[in-house]
C-alpha positions in Angstrom: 9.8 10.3 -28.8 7.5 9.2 -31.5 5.2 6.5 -30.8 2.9 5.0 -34.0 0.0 2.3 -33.3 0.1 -0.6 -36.2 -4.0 -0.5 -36.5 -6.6 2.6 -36.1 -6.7 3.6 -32.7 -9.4 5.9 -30.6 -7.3 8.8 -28.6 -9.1 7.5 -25.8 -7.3 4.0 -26.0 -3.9 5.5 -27.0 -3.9 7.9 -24.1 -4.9 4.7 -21.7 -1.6 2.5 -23.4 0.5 5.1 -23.2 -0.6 6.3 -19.6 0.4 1.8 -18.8 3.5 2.2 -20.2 4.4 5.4 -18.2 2.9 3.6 -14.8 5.4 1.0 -15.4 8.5 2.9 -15.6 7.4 4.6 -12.9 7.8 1.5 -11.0 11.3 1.3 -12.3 11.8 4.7 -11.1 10.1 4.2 -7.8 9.0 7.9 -8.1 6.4 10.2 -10.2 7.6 10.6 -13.7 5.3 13.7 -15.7 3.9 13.4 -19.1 3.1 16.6 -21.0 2.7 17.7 -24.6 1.5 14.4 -25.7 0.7 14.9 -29.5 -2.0 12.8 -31.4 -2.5 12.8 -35.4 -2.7 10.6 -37.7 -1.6 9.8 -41.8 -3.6 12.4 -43.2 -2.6 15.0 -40.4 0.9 14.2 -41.0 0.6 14.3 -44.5 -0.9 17.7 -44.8 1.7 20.2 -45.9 -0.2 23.5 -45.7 0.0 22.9 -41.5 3.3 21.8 -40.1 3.1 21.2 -36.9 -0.7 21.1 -36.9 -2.0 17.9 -34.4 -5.3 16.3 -33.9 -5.4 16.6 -30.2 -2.7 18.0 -27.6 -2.6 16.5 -24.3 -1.0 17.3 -20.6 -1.4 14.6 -18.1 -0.1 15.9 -15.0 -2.0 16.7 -11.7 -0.4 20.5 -11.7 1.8 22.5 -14.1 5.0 22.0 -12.8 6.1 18.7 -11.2 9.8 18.8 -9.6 11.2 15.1 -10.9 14.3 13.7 -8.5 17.6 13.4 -10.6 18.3 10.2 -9.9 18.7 7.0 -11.8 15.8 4.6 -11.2 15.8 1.6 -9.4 15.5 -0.6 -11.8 18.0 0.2 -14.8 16.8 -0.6 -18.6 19.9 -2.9 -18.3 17.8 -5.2 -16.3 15.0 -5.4 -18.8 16.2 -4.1 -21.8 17.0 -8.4 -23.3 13.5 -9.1 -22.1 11.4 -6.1 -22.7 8.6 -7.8 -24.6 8.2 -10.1 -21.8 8.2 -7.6 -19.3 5.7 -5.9 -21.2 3.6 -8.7 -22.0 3.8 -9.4 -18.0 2.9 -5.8 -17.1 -0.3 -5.9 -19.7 -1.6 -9.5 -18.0 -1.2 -7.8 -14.8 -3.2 -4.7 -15.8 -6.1 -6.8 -17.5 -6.6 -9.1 -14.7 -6.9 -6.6 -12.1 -6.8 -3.0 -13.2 -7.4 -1.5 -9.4 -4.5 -3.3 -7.9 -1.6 -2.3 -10.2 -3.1 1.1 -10.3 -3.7 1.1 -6.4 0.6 0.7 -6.2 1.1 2.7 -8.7 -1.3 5.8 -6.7 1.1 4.9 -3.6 4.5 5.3 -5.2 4.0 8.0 -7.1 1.7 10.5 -4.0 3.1 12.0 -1.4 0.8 10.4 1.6 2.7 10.2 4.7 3.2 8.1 8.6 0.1 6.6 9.3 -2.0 7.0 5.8 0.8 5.6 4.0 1.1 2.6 6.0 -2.5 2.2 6.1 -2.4 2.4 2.4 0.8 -0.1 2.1 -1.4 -2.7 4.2 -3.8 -2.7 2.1 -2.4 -2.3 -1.3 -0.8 -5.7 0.1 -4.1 -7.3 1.4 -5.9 -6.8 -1.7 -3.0 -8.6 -3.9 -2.9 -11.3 -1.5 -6.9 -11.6 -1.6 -7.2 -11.7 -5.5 -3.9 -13.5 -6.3 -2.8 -15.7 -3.1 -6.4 -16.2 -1.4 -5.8 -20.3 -1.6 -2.1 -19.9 -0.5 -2.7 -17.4 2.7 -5.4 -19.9 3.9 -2.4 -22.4 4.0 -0.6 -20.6 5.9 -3.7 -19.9 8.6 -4.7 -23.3 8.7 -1.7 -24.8 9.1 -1.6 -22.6 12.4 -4.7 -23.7 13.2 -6.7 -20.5 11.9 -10.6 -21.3 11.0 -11.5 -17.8 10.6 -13.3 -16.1 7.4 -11.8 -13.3 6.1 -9.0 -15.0 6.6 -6.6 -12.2 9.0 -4.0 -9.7 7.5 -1.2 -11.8 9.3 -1.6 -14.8 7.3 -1.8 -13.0 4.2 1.5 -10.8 4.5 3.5 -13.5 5.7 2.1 -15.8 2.2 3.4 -12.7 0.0 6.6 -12.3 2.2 7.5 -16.0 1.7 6.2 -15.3 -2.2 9.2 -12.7 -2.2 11.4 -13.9 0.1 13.8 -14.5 -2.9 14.4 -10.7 -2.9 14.1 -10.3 1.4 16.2 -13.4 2.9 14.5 -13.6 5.8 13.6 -16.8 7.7 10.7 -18.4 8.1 10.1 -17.8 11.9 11.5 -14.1 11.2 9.0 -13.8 8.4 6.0 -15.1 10.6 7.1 -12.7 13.4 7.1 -9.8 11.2 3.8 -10.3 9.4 2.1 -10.4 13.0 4.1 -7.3 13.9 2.8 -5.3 11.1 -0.4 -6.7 11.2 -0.9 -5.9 14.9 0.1 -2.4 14.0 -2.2 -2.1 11.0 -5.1 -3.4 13.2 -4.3 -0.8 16.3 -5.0 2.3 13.7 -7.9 0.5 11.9 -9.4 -0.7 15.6 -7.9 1.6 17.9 -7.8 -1.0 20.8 -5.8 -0.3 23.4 -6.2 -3.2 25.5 -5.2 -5.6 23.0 -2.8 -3.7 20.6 0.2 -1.3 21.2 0.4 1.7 19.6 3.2 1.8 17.2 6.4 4.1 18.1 7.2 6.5 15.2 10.4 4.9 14.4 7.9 1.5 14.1 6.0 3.4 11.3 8.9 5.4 9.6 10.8 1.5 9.6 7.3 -0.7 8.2 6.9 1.7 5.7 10.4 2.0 4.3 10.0 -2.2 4.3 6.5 -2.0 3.4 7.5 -0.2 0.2 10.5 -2.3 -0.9 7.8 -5.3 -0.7 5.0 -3.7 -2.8 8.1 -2.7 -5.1 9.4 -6.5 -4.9 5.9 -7.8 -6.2 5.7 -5.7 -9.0 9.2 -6.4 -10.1 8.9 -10.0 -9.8 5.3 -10.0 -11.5 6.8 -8.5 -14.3 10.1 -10.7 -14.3 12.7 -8.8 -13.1 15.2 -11.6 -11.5 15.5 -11.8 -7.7 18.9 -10.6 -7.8 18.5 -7.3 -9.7 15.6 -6.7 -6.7 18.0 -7.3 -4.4 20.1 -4.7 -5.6 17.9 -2.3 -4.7 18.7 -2.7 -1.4 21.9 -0.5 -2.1 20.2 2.2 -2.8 19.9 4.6 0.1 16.3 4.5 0.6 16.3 0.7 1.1 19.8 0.4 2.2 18.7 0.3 6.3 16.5 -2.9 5.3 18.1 -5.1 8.1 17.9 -2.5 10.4 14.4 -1.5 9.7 13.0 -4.9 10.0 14.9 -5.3 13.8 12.9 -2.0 14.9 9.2 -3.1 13.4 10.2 -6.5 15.3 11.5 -4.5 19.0 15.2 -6.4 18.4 17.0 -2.7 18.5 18.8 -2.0 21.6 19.7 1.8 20.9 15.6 2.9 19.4 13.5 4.1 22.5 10.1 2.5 21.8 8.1 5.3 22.9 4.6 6.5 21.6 5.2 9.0 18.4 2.3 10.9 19.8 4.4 11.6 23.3 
């Protein structure tokens, strides 16, 4: 694939556009995707006859030489994007100016291998941090409607804002939605407290379930910041790592008759 810049360009600032656009399909593939063998030259490198083949800097951006990519279609298809592209881009750019660490924060969690407890620690926050530099106004709604005073305003309020913000994409109901805010708040807040007298520890099935929702959330955002349409999200939900949805939202929320809600540590 050949990509050409309309205006001079340092390498530094064509690796960083180029490194964007790969973050965002990676989103679309809701997995890692390499880069390697990035070529950079320009007219008169091209032009010069003598050298074919010749480049002004070669480049390999993975973490390690060999990177084992899953052969599967992404999540989101280029059929979902591809009559809107420039305004997915042009969403994807704003997002990335306005608050570099976020996008980049989602993108670290999607694409690593981080696992139980640190990758719901890291899903909590990824989600607290959005909600703090893009919905501060709108969580404090939400806590003062329920009679919350409190600065920093708690994690509760704050994933329930973004689940309503989504809810497009979840279908859940408003009571179900405050329910399972506190849920995974509480169980965020055991982990980053450790009190046992007023939080209970999560079972593993709790953990395996928030983060499977946890991820189709921080997934939904993304999608919908960019302007993917609610119901090509929704499909998502078809695919077999968000297919048990439902289910996984009655186990975070103790509804599940058949799950023995048992310590994972036991």
């Amino acid at each position: 694939m050949k990509q050409t810049f309309s205006k001079p360009t340092r390498i530094r600032d064509a690796i960083a556009k180029i490194a964007c656009a790969r973050n965002l399909l990676s989103f679309f593939a809701d997995y890692y995707l390499p880069l390697e063998n990035l070529l950079f030259s320009d007219e008169q490198t091209v032009d010069a006859k003598n050298f074919p083949g010749y480049c002004d800097c070669q480049l390999y951006l993975n973490h390690k030489e060999d990177i084992e990519v899953p052969e599967e279609p992404f999540l989101i298809m280029t059929n979902k994007f591809s009559e809107n592209f420039s305004e997915v881009w042009t969403n994807w750019l704003k997002f990335y100016a306005d608050s570099i660490y976020i996008p980049t924060l989602f993108y670290e969690i999607i694409c690593n291998r981080s696992t139980r407890i640190n990758r719901f620690l890291n899903l909590t926050q990824a989600i607290e941090l959005y909600s703090v530099h893009y919905r501060d106004e709108l969580a404090k709604y939400i806590a003062q409607a329920d009679g919350c005073r409190r600065k920093p305003i708690p994690l509760k309020y704050r994933i329930e804002d973004v689940l309503a913000q989504i809810n497009g994409t979840l279908e859940i109901s408003k009571e179900g939605r405050r329910r399972l805010a506190r849920a995974i708040s509480n169980d965020r807040n055991f982990f980053t407290h450790y009190n046992e007298q007023r939080y209970t520890e999560p079972s593993f099935e709790e953990i395996s379930a928030a983060n499977r929702v946890l991820r189709y959330v921080l997934l939904s955002i993304v999608y919908k910041v960019v302007g993917i349409r609610d119901d090509y999200i929704k499909e998502c939900k078809n695919r077999l790592n968000y297919s048990t949805f439902e289910r996984d939202v009655s186990v975070i929320l103790k509804e599940r008759q058949d799950i023995n809600y048992t310590s994972w540590t036991e």
